[in-house]
Structure formats: structure tokens, C-alpha cells
C-alpha positions in Angstrom: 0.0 0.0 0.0 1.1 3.3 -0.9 2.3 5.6 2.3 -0.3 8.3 3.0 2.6 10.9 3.1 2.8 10.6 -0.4 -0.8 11.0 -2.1 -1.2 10.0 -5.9 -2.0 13.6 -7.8 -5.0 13.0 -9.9 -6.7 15.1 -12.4 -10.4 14.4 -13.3 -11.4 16.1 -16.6 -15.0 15.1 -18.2 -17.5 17.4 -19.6 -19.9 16.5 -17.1 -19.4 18.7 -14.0 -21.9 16.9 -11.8 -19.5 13.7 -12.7 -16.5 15.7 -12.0 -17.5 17.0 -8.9 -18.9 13.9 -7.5 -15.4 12.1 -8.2 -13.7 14.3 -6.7 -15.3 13.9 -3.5 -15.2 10.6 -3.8 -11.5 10.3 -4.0 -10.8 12.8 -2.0 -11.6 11.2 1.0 -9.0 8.5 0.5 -5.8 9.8 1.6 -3.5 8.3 -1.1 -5.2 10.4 -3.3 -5.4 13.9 -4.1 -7.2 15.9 -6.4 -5.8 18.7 -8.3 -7.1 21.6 -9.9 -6.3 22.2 -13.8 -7.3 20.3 -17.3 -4.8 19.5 -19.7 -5.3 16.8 -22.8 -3.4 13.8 -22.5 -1.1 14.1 -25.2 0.4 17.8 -23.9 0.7 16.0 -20.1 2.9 13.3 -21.6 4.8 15.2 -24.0 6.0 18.2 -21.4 5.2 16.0 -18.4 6.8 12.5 -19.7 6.8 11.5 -15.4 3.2 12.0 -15.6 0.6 8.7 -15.7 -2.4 9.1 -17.3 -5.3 6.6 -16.9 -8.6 7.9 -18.8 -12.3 7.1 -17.2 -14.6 7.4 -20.0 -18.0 5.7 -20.7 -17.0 5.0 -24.3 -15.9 2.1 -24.1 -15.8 0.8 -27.8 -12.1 -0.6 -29.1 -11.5 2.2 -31.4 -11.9 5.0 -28.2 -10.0 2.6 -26.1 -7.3 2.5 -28.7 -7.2 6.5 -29.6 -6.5 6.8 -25.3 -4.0 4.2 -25.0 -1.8 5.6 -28.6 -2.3 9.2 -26.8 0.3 8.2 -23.9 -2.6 6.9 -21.2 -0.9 4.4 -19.2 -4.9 3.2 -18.5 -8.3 3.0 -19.3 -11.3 2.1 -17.0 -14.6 2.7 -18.0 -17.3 4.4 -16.0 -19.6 1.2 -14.6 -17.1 0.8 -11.6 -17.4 1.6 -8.1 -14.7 3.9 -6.6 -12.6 1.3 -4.7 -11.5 -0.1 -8.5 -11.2 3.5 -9.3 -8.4 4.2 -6.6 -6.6 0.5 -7.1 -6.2 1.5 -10.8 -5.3 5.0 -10.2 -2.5 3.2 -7.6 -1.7 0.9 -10.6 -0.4 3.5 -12.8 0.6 5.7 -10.4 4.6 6.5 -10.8 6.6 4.2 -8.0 8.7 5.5 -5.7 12.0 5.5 -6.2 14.2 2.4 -4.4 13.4 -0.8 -3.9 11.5 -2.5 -6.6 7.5 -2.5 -5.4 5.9 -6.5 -5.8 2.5 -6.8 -7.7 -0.5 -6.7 -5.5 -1.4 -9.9 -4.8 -4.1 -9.8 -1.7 -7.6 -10.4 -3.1 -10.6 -7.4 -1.7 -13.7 -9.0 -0.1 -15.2 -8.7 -3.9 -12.8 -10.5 -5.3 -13.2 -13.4 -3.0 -16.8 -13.4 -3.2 -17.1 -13.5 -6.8 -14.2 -16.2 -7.0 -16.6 -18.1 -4.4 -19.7 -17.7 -6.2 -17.2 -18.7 -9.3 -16.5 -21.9 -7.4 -19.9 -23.0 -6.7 -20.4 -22.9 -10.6 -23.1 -19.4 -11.1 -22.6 -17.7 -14.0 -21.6 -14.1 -14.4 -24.9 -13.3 -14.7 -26.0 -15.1 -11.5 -22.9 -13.4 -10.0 -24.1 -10.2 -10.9 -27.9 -10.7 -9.1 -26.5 -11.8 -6.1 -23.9 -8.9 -5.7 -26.3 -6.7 -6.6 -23.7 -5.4 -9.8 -23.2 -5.6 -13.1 -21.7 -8.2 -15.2 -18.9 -6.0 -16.5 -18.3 -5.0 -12.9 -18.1 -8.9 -12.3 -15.9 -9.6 -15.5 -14.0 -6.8 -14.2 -13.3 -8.5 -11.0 -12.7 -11.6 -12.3 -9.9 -10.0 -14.4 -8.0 -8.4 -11.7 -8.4 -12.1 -9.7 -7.5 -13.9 -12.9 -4.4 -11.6 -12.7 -3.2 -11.6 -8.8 -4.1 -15.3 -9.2 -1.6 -15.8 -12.2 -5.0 -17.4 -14.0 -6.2 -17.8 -17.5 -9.6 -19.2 -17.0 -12.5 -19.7 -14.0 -11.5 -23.0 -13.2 -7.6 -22.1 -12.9 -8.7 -19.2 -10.6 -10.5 -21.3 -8.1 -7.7 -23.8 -8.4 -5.3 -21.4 -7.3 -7.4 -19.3 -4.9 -8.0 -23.1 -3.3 -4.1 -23.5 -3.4 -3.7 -19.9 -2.3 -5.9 -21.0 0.9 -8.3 -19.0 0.1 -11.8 -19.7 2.4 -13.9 -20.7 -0.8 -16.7 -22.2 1.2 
């Protein structure tokens, strides 16, 4: 976890000031994060800021957008159906590491994760997944995703293999 003496800067820039506003708060209560004032495009930020990370939050999520954000220097992209926890991981993700000692890869699952790897495990689809949470089924194959990865997976029943091997309370 990142030291709270250090907050992540973060810009939010969307044409929707309720959204931006609302964000905002949002992160700012976490105190790894803090907001800044200011809007600058992506492509100026990288080019006179190269130390700068840029992750774009967008509810355009087609390929082509996707595409057009990543070849503009965004070291992310996370679209808008997400709650504000996976927000502030991915914002840590892309975040520039301090300098020193090489950081590991987060491993350690959130509560989410494990439930939707136990729901995985008892054989519901993401659909069914997605009822019982009470979220959607991109925020489920979002999860899945980011346990597929701290898991070292490639598929569901991989993931519940090695959360099982992990020790992972799947019952």
C-alpha cells in the first residue's frame, strides 16, 4: 500500500461537471489520493510532463476509443460502470513508483474479489454473479480479471484452483 505521506496527484477532466464533482469527493476522502485543480489533454501532459501517468475514465468504451486513449500516452483506461474502490486501485496501478526498492505486484484479493471467485466456485454464472452482488456483469468480468491476474489465472477454473491452493476460504 502506498504511504499516506505521499498521495497520488489526480486530475479528473469530463465534460460532465456533476461527474467531476462527484469524483472528486469521492477520491478525496482517500488519503492516497489527491485531487488537483487544472485540465490539460493527454497528449500535452505526456509530451511536457513524460513523469506524468495518465489513466482515462470514460463511458466510451468501444475498441476504437479505447485505442485512440492508450496511442495518446494513457498508461490506463477504466470505464465508468465501476465503483470507486477499482477506481483508486487502478489510479494506484499507474501511479509513478517511488524511487528504491523494486515494489511487488498486489497480490491480496478485496472482499469482492473473493466473493465473486466463491460464487465462481460453486459454478453461477456471471450473470448469476451479478444478481447476487447486486452489480453488473462487466463490474463482475471486471473482478474476475483483476483475480485472474493476482491469481496468475487464465480461466475460472484455474482461478479457483489457485485461490484453493492460495488457501483461500472458498466455502
Amino acid at each position: 500500500m502506498r504511504r499516506v505521506a505521499e498521495p497520488v496527484k489526480v486530475l479528473i477532466a469530463d465534460d460532465q461537471a456533476l461527474f467531476r464533482t462527484g469524483l472528486a469527493r469521492m477520491l478525496a476522502a482517500d488519503p492516497r489520493v489527491e485531487v488537483v485543480a487544472g485540465l490539460e489533454a493527454t497528449r500535452r501532459l505526456r509530451r511536457e510532463s513524460p513523469g506524468v501517468n495518465v489513466l482515462a475514465l470514460s463511458g466510451y468504451v468501444d475498441k476504437a476509443t479505447i485505442r485512440e486513449v492508450l496511442a495518446s500516452g494513457a498508461k490506463g483506461f477504466i470505464d465508468k460502470d465501476v465503483t470507486i474502490e477499482e477506481i483508486v486501485e487502478k489510479i494506484l496501478v499507474v501511479a509513478p513508483k517511488p524511487r528504491g526498492r523494486p515494489r511487488r505486484p498486489r497480490t491480496t484479493m478485496t472482499q469482492r474479489e473473493i466473493h465473486v471467485v466463491k460464487y465462481v466456485a460453486a459454478g453461477l454464472s456471471n450473470k448469476q454473479i451479478a444478481h447476487r452482488l447486486g452489480i453488473s456483469e462487466k463490474t463482475v468480468r471486471n473482478h474476475l480479471s483483476r483475480v485472474f491476474n493476482k491469481l496468475g489465472a487464465t480461466n475460472r477454473t484455474e482461478a479457483v484452483m489457485n485461490a484453493m491452493r492460495k488457501g483461500l476460504p472458498l466455502a
